[in-house]
TIZAVO-119473 format. One record per atom (N, C-alpha, C): x, y, z; residue in one letter. Coordinates in pm, 1 decimal. Example, Ala and Ser with C-alpha at 12.3 -4.5 7.8 and 13.67 -1.06 7.14 Angstrom:
2
(node (1319.0,-569.0,780.0),A),
(node (1230.0,-450.0,780.0),A),
(node (1320.0,-330.0,780.0),A),
(node (1285.0,-225.0,708.0),S),
(node (1367.0,-106.0,714.0),S),
(node (1290.0,3.0,787.0),S),
END
This chain:
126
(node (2058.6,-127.3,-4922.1),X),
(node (2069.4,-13.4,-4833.0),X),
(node (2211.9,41.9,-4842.0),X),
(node (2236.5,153.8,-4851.2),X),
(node (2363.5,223.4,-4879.8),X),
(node (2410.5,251.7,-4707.2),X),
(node (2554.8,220.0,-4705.6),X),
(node (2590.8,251.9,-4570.3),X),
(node (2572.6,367.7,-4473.7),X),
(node (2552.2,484.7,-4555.4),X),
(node (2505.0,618.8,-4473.0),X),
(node (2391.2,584.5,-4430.0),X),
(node (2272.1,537.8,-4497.1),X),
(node (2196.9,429.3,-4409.8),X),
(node (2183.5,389.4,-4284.2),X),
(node (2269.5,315.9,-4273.6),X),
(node (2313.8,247.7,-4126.5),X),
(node (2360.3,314.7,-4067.3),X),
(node (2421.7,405.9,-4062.5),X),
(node (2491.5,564.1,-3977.7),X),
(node (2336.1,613.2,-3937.4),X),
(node (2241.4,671.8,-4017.2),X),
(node (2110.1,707.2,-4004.4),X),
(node (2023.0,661.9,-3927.6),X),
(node (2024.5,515.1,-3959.6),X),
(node (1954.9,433.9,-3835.9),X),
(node (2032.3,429.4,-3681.0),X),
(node (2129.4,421.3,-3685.4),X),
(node (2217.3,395.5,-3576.1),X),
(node (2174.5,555.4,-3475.3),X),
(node (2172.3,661.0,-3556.7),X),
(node (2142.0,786.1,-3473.2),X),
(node (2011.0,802.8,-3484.2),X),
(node (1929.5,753.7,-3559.1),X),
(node (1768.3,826.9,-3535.6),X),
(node (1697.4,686.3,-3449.8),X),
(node (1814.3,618.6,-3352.6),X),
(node (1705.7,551.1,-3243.2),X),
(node (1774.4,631.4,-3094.4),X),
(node (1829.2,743.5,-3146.6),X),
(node (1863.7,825.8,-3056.6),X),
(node (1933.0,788.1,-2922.4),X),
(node (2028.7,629.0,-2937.2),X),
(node (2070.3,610.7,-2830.6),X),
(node (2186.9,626.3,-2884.5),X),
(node (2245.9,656.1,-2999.5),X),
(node (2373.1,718.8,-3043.9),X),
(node (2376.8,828.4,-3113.7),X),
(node (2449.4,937.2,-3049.8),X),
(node (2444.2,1060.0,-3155.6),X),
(node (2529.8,1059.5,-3272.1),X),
(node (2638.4,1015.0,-3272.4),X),
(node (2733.0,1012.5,-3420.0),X),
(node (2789.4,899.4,-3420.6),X),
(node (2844.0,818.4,-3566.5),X),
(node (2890.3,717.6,-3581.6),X),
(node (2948.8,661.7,-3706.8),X),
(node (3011.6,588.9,-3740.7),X),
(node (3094.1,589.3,-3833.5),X),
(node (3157.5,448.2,-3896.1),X),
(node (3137.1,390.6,-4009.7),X),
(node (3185.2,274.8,-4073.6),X),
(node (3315.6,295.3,-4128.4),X),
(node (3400.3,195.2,-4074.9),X),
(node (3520.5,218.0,-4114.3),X),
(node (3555.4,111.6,-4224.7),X),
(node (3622.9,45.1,-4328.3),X),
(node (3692.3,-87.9,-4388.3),X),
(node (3757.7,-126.4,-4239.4),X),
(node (3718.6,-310.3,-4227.6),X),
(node (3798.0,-368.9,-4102.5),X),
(node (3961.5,-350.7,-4129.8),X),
(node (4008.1,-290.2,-4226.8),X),
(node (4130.2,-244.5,-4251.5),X),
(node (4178.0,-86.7,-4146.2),X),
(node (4101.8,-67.5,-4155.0),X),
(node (4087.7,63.1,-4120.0),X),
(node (4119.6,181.1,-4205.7),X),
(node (4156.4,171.6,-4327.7),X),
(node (4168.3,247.7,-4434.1),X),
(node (4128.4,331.1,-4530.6),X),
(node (3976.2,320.7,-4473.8),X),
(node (3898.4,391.1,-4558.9),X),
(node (3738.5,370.0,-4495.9),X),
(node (3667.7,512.9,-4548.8),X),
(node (3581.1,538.7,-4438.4),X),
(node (3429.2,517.5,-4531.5),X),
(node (3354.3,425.6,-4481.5),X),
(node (3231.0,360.6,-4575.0),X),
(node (3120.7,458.5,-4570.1),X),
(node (3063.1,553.7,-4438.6),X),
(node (3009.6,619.0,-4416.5),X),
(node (3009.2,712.8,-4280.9),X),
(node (2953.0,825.8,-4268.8),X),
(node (2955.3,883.1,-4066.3),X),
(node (2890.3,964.2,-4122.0),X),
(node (2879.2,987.1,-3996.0),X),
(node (2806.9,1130.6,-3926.1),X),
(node (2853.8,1268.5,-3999.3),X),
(node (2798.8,1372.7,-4021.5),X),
(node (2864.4,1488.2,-4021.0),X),
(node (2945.6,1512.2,-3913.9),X),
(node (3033.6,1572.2,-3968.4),X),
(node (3153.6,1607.4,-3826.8),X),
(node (3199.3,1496.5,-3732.2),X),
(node (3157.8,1382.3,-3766.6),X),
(node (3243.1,1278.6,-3684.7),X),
(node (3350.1,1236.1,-3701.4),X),
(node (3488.0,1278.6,-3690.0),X),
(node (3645.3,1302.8,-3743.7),X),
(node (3691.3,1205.5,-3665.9),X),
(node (3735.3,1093.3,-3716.8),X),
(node (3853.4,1019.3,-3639.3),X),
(node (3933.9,1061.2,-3683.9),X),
(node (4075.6,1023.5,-3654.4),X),
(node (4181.7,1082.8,-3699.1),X),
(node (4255.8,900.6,-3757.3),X),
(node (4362.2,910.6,-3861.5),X),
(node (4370.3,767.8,-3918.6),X),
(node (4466.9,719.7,-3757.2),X),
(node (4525.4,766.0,-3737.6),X),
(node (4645.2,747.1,-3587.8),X),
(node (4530.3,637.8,-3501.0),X),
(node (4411.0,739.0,-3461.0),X),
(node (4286.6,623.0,-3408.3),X),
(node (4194.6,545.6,-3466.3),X),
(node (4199.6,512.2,-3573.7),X),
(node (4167.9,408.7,-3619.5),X),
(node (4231.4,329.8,-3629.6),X),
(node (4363.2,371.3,-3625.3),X),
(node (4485.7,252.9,-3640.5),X),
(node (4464.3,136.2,-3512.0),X),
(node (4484.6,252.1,-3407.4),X),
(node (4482.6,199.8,-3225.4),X),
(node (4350.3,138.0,-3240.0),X),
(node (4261.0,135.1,-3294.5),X),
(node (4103.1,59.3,-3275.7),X),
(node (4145.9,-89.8,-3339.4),X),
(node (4221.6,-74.8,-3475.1),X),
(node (4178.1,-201.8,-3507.7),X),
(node (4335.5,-273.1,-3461.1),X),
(node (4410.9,-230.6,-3422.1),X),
(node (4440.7,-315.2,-3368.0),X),
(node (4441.6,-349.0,-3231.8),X),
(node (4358.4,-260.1,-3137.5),X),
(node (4355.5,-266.3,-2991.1),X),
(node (4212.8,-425.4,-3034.3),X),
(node (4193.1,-474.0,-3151.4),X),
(node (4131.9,-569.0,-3169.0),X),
(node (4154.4,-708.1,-3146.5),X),
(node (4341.8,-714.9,-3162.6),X),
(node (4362.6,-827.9,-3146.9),X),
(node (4490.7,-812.7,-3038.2),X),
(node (4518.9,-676.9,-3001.4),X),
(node (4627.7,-675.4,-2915.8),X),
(node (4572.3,-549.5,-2835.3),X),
(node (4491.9,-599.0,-2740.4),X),
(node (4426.2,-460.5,-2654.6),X),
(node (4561.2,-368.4,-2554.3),X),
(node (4646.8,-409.3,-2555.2),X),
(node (4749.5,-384.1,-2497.7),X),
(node (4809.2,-202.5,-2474.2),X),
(node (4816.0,-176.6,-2602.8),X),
(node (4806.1,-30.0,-2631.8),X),
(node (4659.5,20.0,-2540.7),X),
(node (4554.3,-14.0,-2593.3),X),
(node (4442.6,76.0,-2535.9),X),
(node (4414.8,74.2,-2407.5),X),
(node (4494.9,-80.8,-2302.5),X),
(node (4498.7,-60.1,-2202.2),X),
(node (4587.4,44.4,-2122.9),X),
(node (4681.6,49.9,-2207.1),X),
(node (4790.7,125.6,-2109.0),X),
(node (4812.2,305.4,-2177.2),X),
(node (4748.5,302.2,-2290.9),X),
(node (4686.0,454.1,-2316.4),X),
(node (4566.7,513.4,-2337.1),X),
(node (4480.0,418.3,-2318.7),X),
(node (4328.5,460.2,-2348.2),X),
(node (4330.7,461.1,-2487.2),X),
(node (4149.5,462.1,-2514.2),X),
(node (4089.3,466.8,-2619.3),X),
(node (4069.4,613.3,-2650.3),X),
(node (4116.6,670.4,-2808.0),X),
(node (4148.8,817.2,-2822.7),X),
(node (4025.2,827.7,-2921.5),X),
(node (3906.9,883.7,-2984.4),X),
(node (3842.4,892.4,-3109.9),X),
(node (3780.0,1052.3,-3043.8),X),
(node (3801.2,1106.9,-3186.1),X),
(node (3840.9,1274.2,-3207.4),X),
(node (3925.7,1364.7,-3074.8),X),
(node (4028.3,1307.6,-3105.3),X),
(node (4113.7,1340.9,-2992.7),X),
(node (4083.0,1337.5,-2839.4),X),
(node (3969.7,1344.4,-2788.7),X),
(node (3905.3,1270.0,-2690.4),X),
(node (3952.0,1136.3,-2615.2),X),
(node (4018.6,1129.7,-2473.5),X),
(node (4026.3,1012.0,-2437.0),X),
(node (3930.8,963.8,-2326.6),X),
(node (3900.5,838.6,-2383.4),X),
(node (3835.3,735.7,-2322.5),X),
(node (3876.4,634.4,-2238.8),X),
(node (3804.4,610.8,-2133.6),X),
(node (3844.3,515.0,-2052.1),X),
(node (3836.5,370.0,-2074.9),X),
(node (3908.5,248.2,-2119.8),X),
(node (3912.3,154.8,-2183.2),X),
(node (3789.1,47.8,-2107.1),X),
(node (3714.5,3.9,-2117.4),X),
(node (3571.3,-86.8,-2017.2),X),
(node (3611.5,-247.8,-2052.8),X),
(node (3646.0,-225.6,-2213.0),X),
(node (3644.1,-403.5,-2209.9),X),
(node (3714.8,-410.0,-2400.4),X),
(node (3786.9,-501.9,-2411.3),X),
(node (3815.2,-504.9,-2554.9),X),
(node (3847.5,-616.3,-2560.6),X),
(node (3841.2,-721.5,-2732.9),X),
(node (3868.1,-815.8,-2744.4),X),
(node (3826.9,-873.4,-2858.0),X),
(node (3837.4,-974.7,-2955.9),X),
(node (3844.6,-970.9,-3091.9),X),
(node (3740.5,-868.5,-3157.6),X),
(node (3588.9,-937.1,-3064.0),X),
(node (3486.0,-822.3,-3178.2),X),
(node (3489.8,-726.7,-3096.2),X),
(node (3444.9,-631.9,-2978.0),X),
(node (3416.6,-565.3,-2965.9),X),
(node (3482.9,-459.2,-2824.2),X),
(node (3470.5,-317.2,-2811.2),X),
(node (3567.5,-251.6,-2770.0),X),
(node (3472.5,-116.7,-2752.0),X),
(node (3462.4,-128.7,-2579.0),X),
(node (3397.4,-23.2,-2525.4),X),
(node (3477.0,50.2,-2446.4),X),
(node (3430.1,194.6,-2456.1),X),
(node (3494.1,272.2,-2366.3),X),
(node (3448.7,419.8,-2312.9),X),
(node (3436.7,463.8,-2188.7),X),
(node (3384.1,554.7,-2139.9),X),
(node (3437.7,661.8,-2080.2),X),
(node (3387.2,762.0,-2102.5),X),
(node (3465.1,921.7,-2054.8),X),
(node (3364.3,967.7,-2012.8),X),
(node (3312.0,994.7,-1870.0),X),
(node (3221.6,1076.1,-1747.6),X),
(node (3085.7,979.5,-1817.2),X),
(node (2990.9,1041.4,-1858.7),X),
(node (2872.7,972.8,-1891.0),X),
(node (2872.9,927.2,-2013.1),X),
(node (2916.3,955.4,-2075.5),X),
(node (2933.7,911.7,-2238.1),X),
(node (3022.3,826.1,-2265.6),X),
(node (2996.6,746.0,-2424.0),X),
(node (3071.2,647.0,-2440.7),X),
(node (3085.0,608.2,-2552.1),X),
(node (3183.0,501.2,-2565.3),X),
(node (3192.7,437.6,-2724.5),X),
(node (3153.4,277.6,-2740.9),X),
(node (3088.8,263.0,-2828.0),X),
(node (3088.8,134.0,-2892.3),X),
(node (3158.0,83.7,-2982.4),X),
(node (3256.0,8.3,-3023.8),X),
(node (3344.6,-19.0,-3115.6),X),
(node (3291.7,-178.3,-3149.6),X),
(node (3275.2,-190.2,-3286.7),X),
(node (3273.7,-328.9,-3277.4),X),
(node (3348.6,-395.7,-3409.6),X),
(node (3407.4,-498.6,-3427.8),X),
(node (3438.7,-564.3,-3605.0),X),
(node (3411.4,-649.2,-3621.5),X),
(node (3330.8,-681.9,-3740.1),X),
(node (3243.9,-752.8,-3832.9),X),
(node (3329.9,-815.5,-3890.2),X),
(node (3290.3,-913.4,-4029.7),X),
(node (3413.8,-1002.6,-4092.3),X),
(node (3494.8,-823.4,-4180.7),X),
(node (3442.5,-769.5,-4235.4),X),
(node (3500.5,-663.7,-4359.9),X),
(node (3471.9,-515.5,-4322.9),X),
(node (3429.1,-485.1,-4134.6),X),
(node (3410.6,-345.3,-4121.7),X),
(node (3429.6,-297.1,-3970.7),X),
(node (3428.7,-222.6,-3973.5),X),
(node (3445.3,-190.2,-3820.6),X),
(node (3348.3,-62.0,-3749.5),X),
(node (3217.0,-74.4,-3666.6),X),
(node (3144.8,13.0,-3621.9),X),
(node (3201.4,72.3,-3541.2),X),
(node (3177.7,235.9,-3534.7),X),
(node (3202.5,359.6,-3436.5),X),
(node (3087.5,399.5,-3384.1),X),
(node (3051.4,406.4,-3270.6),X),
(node (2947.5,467.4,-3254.1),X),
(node (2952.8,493.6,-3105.1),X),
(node (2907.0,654.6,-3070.5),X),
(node (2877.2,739.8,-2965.8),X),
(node (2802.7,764.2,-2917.7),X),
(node (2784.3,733.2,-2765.9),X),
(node (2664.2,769.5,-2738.2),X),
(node (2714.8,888.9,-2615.2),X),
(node (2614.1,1009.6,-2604.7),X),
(node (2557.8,1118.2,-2547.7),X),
(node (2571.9,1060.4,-2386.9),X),
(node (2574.0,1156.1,-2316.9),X),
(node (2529.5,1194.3,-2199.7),X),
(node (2361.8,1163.4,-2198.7),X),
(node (2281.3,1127.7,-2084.1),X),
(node (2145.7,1101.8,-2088.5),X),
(node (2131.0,922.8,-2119.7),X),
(node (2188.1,861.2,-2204.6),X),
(node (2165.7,747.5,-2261.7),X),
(node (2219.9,647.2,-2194.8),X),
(node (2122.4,555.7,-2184.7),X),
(node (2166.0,419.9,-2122.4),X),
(node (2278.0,326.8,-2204.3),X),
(node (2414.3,321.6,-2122.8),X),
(node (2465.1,262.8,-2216.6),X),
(node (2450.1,134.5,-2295.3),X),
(node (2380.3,31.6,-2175.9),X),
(node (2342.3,-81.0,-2223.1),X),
(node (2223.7,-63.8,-2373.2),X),
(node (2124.5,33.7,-2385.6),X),
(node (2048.9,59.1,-2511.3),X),
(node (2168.7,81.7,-2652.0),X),
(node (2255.5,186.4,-2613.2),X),
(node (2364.3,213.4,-2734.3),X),
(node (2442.5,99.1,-2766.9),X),
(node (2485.5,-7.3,-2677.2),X),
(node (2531.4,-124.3,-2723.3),X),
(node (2477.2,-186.5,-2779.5),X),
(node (2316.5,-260.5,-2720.5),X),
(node (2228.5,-339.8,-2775.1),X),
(node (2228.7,-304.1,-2943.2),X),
(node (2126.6,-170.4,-2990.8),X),
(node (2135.5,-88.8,-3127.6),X),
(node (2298.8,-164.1,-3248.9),X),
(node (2379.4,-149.8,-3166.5),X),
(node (2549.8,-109.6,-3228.1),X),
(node (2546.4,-279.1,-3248.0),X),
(node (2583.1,-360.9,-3166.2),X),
(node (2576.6,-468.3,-3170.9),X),
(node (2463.8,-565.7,-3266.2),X),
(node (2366.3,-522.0,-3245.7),X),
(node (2257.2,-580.2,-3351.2),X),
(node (2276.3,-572.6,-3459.2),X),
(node (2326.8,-420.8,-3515.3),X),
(node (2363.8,-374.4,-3646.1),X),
(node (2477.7,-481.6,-3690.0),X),
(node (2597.1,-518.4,-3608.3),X),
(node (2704.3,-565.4,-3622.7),X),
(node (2705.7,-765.5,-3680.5),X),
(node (2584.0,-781.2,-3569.6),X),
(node (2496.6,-892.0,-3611.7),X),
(node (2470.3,-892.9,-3733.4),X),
(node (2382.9,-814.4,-3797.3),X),
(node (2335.6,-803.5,-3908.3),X),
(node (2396.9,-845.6,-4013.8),X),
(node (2501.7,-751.2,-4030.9),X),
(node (2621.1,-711.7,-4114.4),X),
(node (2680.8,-851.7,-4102.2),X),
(node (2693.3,-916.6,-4061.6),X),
(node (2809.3,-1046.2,-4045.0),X),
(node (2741.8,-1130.3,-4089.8),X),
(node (2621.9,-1138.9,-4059.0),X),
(node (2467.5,-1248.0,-4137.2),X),
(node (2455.6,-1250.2,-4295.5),X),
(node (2490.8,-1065.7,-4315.9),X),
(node (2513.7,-1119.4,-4479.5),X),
(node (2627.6,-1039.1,-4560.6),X),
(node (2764.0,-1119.8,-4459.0),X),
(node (2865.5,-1159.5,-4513.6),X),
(node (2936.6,-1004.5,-4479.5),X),
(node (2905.2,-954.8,-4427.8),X),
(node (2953.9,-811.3,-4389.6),X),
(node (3037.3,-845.7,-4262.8),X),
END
């Protein structure tokens, strides 16, 4: 399965509208969404608000210039919410998931989806 793939699945269970594979480096971008723009500045703050949440506590979580309200972060995974909408962040051994969910959506469904995927990926060696 090619990683745009997993971007595909991740939005056609419609509890995330856009989303995005990053290298757990953060350096380079495996697959996304149309028009889903991080900027490298926030990807930087993601992977390392991974092992030093410190920054994202005391400036929030930023993805497409958008700030987010920080919910919870810590080696794997890194949520965060702005009015009804939200982010799922998670890192695998070699990647790091983005994924957004909409207004309307239960956040607990957009985690479950994001997280499973993340499961996956780590099961075979991802």
């Amino acid at each position: 399965m090619s990683w745009q793939a997993y971007i595909e699945n991740l939005t056609g269970s419609r509890n995330v509208d856009k989303a995005a594979i990053y290298s757990k480096a953060g350096d380079s971008v495996w697959a996304k969404s149309a028009g889903f723009e991080i900027a490298a500045s926030e990807i930087s703050e993601i992977r390392d608000g991974f092992d030093n949440p410190t920054g994202l506590q005391t400036k929030g979580l930023h993805v497409e210039g958008v700030k987010y309200f920080l919910l919870r972060s810590d080696e794997r995974s890194i949520y965060g919410k702005k009015g009804a909408e939200g982010l799922i962040i998670v890192r695998t051994k070699q990647a790091i998931l983005v994924a957004h969910y909409p207004d309307g959506v239960q956040p607990g469904n957009a985690t479950k989806i994001v997280e499973q995927l993340a499961d996956y990926l780590i099961s075979v060696g991802y």
